[in-house]
C-alpha positions in Angstrom: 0.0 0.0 0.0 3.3 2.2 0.4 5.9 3.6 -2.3 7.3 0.1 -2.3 4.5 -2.2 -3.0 5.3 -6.0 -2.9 3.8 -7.5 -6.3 4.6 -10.7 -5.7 7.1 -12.8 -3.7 8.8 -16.1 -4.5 10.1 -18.9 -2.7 12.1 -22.1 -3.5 13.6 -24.7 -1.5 15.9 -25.4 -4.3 19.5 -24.0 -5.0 19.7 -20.4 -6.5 22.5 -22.1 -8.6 21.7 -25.5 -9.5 18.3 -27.2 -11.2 15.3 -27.8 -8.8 14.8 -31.7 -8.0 11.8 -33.6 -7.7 11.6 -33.1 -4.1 12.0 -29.4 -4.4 8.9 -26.9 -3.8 8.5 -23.6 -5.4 6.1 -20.6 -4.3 5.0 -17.4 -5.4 2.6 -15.6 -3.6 0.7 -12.6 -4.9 -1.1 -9.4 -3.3 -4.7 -9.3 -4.3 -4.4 -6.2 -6.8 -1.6 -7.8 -8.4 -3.4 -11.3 -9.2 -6.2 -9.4 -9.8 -4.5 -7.5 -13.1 -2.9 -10.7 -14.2 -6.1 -12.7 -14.1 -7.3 -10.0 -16.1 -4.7 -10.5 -19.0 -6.1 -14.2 -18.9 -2.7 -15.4 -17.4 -3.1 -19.1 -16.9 -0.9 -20.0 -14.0 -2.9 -17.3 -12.6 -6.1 -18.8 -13.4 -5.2 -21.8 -11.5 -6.2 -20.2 -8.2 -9.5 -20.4 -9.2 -9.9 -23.9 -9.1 -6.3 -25.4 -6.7 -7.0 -27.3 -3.6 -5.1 -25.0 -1.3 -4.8 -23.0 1.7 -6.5 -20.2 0.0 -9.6 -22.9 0.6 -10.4 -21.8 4.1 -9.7 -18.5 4.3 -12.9 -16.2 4.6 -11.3 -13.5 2.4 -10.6 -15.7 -0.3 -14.0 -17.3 -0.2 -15.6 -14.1 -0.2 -14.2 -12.9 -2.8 -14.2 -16.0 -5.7 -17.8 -17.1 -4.0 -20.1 -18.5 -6.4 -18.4 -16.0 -9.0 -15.5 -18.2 -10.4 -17.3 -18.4 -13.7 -17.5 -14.8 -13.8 -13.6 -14.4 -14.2 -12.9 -16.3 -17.2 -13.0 -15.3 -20.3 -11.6 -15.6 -24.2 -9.3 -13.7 -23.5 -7.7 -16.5 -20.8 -8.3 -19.1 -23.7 -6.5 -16.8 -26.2 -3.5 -16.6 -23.4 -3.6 -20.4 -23.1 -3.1 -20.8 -26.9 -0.5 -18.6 -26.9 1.9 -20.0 -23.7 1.5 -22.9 -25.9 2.6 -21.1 -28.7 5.6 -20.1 -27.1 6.3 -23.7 -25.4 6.2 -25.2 -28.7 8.7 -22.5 -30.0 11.2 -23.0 -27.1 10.6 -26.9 -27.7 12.2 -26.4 -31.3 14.6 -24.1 -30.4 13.0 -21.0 -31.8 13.0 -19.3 -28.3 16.4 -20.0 -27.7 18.4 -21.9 -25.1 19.7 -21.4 -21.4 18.1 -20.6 -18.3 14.5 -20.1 -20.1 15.4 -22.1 -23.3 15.4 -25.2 -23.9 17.2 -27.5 -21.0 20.5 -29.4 -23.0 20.5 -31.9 -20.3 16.6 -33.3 -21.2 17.9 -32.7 -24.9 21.5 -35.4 -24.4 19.1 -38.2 -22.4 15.7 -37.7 -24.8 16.8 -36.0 -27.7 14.3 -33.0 -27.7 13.3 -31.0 -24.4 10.4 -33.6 -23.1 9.4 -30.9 -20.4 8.6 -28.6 -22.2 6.5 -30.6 -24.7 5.0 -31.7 -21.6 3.7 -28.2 -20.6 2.8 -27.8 -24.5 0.1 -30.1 -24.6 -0.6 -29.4 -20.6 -1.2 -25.9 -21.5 -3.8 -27.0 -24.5 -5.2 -29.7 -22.6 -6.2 -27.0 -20.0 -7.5 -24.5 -22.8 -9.6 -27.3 -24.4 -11.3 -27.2 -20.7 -11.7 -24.1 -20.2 -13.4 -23.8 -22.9 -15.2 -26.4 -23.0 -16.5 -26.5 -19.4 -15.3 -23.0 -18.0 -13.2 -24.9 -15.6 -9.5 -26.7 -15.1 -9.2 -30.0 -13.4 -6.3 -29.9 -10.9 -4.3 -32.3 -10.8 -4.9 -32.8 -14.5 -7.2 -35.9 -15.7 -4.8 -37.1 -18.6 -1.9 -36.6 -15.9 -0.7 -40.2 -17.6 -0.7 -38.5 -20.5 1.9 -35.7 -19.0 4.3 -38.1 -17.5 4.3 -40.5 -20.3 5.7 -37.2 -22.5 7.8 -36.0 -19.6 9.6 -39.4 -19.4 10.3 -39.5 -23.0 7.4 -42.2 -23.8 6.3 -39.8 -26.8 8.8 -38.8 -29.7 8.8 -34.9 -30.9 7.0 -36.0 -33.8 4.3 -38.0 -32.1 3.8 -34.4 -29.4 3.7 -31.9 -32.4 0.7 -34.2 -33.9 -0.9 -34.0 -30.1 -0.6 -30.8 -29.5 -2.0 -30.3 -33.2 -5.0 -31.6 -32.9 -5.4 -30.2 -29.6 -5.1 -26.3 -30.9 -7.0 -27.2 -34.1 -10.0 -27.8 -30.9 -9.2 -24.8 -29.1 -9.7 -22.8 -32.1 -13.1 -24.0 -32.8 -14.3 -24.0 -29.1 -12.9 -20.9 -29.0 -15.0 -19.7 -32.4 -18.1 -20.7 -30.6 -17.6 -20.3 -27.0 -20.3 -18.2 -24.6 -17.8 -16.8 -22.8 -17.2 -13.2 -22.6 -14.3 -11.4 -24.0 -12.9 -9.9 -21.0 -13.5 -9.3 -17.8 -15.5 -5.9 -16.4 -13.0 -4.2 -14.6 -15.0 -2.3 -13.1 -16.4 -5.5 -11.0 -13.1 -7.0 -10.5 -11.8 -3.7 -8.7 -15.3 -3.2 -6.9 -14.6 -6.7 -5.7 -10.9 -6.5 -4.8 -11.2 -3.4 -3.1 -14.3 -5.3 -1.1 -11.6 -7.9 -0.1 -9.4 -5.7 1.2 -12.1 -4.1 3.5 -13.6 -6.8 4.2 -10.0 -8.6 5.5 -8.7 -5.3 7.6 -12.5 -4.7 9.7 -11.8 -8.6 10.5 -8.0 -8.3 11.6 -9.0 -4.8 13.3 -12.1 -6.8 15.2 -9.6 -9.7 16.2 -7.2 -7.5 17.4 -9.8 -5.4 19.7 -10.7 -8.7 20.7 -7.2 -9.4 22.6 
């Protein structure tokens, strides 16, 4: 709320040098304002708040605010984003989007011979997209989770996820051509109800602390 407003913060249990593991946790935690202007861009890590089994579950703030109204903050334009993170997987998965720390990983390259995770997070992403816009929804964990770790463990050739992913965007496309859902988001409602939020989470911490 100051000069020096905290957007986000991250967290890893991981090295700051070296590759996670398996057994390594990442988190990144958002203010309110901030996740609400990215779930307005459509941003689909975003979007999974909306639907994650977390923490976020039991807290009254967080109920009050999504509600009933999850439906209400999904839109084309999140579908749109989903097609295009695909996009951009694909691109890093062929070497278009370069190598290194956000290119392609030579490591999964020596042992698979193409970049398995990220053709893993390229038919993820659709897979997601296909949802959403099918049912206005995302399944967490993700039903065709088989699916995911068959690719991730090098089950699937390059050739074999380019035809997936495919058919998958050729779906999106026409889902997305006749889709009911709106374009965007009003932000007039999504601020009327973030700012609600925040009011409604300092009266309780102010009542809890008169309480002591």
């Amino acid at each position: 709320m100051g000069v020096l407003p905290l957007e986000h913060y991250v967290w890893s249990s991981g090295s700051a040098t070296e590759e996670n593991t398996a057994d390594d946790v990442d988190v990144t935690t958002y203010s309110l304002h901030r996740w609400g202007e990215l779930i307005r861009k459509g941003n689909p890590a975003i979007l999974h708040y909306l639907f994650a089994a977390n923490a976020l579950s039991s807290s009254d703030t967080w109920e009050r605010f999504i509600g009933s109204h999850r439906e209400q903050l999904i839109s084309k334009r999140a579908a749109m984003q989903y097609l295009g993170f695909a996009a951009s997987q694909r691109m890093r998965l062929t070497g278009e989007r370069g190598m290194g720390r956000h290119g392609q990983r030579p490591d999964l390259i020596e042992q698979y011979g193409f970049d398995v995770k990220f053709a893993m997070h390229y038919v993820r992403l659709l897979g997601e997209c296909r949802e959403l816009l099918r049912e206005h929804k995302v399944t967490l964990p993700r039903p065709e989770k088989e699916l995911l770790i068959a690719i991730r463990t090098g089950k699937y050739t390059q050739d074999q996820v380019f035809e997936l992913g495919d058919d998958l965007t050729r779906e999106c496309q026409q889902l997305l051509e006749n889709t009911d859902l709106r374009d965007g988001l009003d932000v007039e409602v999504l601020s009327r109800r973030i700012a609600d939020a925040y009011q409604f989470h300092w009266r309780r911490s102010a009542s809890t602390d008169d309480g002591r």
